[in-house]
C-alpha positions as CSV (number, residue, x, y, z in Angstrom):
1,X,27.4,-7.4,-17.8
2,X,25.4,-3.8,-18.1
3,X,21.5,-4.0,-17.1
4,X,19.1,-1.2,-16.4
5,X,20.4,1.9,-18.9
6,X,19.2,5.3,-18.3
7,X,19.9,8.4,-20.4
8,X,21.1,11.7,-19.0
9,X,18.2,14.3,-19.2
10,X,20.6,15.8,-22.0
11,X,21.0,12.6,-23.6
12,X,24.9,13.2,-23.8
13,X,25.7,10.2,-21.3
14,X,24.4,6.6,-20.5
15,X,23.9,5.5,-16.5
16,X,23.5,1.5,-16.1
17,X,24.5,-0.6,-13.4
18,X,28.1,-2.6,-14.3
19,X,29.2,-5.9,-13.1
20,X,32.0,-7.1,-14.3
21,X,35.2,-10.0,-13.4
22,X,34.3,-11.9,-10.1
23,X,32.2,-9.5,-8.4
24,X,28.6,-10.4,-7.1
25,X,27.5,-6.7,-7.2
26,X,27.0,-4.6,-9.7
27,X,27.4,-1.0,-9.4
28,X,26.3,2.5,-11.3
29,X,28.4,4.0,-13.9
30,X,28.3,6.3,-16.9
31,X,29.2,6.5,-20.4
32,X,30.1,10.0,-22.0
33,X,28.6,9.0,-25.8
34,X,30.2,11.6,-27.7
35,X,34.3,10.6,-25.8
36,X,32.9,6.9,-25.0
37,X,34.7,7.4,-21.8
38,X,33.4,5.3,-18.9
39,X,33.6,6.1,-15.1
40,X,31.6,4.9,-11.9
41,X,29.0,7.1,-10.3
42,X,28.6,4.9,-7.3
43,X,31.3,2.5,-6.1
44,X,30.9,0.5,-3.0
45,X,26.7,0.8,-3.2
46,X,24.2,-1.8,-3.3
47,X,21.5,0.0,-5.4
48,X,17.9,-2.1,-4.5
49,X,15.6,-3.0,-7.2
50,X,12.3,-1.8,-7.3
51,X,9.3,-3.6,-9.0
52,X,10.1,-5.5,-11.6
53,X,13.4,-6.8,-10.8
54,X,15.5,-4.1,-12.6
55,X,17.8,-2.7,-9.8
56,X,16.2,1.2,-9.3
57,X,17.9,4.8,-9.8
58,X,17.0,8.2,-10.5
59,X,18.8,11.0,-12.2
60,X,17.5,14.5,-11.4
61,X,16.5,16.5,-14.5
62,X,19.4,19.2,-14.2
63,X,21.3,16.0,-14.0
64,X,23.6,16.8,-10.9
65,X,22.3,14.4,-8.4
66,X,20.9,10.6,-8.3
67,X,18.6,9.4,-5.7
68,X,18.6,5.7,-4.9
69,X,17.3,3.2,-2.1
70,X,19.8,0.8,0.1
71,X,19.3,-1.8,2.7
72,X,21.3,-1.3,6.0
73,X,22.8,-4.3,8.4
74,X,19.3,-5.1,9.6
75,X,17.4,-5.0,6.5
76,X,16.0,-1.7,6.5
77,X,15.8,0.2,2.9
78,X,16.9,3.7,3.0
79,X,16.8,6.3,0.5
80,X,20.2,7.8,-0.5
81,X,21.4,10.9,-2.1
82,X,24.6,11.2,-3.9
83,X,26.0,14.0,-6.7
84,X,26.6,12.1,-10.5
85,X,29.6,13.9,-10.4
86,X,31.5,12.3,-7.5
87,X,32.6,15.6,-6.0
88,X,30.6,15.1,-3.3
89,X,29.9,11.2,-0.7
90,X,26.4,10.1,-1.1
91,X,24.3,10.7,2.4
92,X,21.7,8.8,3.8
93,X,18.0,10.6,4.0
94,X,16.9,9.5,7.8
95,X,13.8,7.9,8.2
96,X,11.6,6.0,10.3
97,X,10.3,3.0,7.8
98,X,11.1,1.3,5.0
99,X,11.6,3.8,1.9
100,X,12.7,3.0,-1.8
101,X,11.9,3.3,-5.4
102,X,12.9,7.3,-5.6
103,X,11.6,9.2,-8.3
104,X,12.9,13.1,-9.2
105,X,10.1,16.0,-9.5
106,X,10.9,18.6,-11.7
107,X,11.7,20.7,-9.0
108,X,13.9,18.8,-7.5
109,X,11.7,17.1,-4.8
110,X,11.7,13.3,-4.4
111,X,8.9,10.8,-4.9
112,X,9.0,7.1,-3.6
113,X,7.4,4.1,-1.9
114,X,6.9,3.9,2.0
115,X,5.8,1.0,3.9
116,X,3.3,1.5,6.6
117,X,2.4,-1.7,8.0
118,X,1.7,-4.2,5.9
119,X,1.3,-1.6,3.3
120,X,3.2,0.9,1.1
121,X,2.2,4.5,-0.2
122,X,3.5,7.3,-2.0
123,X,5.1,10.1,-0.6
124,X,6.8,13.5,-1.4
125,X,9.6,14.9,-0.2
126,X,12.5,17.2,-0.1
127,X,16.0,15.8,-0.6
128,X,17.1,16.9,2.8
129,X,14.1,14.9,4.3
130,X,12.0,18.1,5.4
131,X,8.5,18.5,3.8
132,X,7.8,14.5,3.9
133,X,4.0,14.3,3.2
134,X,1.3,11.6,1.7
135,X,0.7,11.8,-2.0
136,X,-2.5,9.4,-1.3
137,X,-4.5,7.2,1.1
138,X,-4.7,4.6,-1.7
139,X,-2.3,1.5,-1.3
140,X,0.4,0.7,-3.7
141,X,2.2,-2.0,-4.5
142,X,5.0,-0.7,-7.2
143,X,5.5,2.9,-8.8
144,X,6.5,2.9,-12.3
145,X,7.4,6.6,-13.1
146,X,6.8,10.2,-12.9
147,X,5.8,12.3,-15.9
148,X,7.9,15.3,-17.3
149,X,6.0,17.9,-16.2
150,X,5.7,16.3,-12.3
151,X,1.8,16.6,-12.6
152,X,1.0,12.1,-12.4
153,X,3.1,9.2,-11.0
154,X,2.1,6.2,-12.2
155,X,1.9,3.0,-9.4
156,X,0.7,-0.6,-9.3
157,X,-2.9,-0.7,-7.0
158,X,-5.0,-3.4,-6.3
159,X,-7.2,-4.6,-8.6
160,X,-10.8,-3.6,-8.2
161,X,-12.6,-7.4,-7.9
162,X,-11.0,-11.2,-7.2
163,X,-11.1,-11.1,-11.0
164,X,-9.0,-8.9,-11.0
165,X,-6.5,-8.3,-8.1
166,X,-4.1,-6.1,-9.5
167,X,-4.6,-2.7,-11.8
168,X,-2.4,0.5,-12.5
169,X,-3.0,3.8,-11.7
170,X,-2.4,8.0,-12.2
171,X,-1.8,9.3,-9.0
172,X,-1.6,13.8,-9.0
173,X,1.0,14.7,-7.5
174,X,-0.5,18.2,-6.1
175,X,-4.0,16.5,-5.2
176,X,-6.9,15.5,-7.1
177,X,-9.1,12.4,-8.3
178,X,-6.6,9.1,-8.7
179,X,-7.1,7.7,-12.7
180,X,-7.3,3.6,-13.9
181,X,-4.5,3.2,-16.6
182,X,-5.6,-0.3,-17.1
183,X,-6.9,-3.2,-15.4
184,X,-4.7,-6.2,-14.5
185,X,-0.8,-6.1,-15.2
186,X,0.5,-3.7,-17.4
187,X,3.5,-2.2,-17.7
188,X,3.7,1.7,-18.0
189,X,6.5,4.1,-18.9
190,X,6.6,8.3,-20.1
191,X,8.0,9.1,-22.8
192,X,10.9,12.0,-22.6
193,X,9.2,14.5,-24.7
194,X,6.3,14.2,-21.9
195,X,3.5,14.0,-24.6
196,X,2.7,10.1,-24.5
197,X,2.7,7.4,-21.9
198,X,3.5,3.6,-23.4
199,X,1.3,0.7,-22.2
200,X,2.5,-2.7,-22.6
């Protein structure tokens, strides 16, 4: 069984995460699609799900590393690092809260969801964990994706009335005025080519 598929930024290979005969987790592999040969990227991982259910991973756009978030003995997510090549054991990022939902920037920096409280926000930082700062003061709940060009990620908010408790919205990565995608529960995804963004 094969669920959340994610092409290579050269769209030469596949990622998904594999489960397969009597195991109860699944874990990340790749496909080369011109060979069709198959190997695992990350054996022995729990990769967490972020959002909507799908379990969560990034590839970095030279595609040499994936970023992913993993909860320790006590139930404390953890963002991870490890190379998509396997020459290399994934590492831990230490931290003081609860951190998932990694996105890569373009120039190689991470994105992703920390929990403050009873509250989460976005933050930016380096893969080595130096350079952690706040993208925003607004409250999240999930982050959907980052655009090509590293310029917007795109989160679920609250909504702006009890009409309406839930919205999505642009955040700019390098600072700036926060923009309403839509209001009430949409789903939001970039395109590859970096030139549209798909509501549903």
């Amino acid at each position: 069984s094969a669920a959340s598929p994610q092409f290579s930024p050269d769209a030469r290979q596949l990622y998904y995460m594999l489960s397969y005969g009597e195991r109860t987790n699944s874990e990340l592999w790749v496909t080369d699609l011109a060979s069709g040969s198959s190997n695992p990227v990350l054996s022995g991982y729990s990769v967490r799900s972020c959002g909507v259910g799908q379990q969560h991973y990034a590839i970095s756009q030279d595609g040499r590393e994936v970023a992913f978030s993993m909860l320790d003995k006590v139930g404390h997510s953890d963002l991870w690092i490890a190379s998509t090549d396997r020459r290399s054991s994934p590492h831990m990022i230490e931290s003081v809260g609860n951190e998932d939902c990694p996105f890569f920037l373009p120039d190689g920096d991470l994105i992703f969801r920390s929990g403050e409280g009873n509250q989460n926000f976005l933050y930016r930082m380096k893969i080595d964990g130096t350079g952690r700062r706040k993208i925003s003061d607004w409250p999240i709940f999930d982050p959907f994706g980052v655009s090509r060009d590293g310029r917007w990620i795109v989160a679920q908010t609250r909504g702006p009335d009890a009409e309406n408790m839930y919205s999505v919205s642009a955040f700019p990565v390098e600072g700036g005025p926060t923009v309403t995608v839509c209001v009430g529960l949409c789903l939001v995804t970039w395109d590859r080519a970096g030139k549209s963004l798909y509501i549903g």
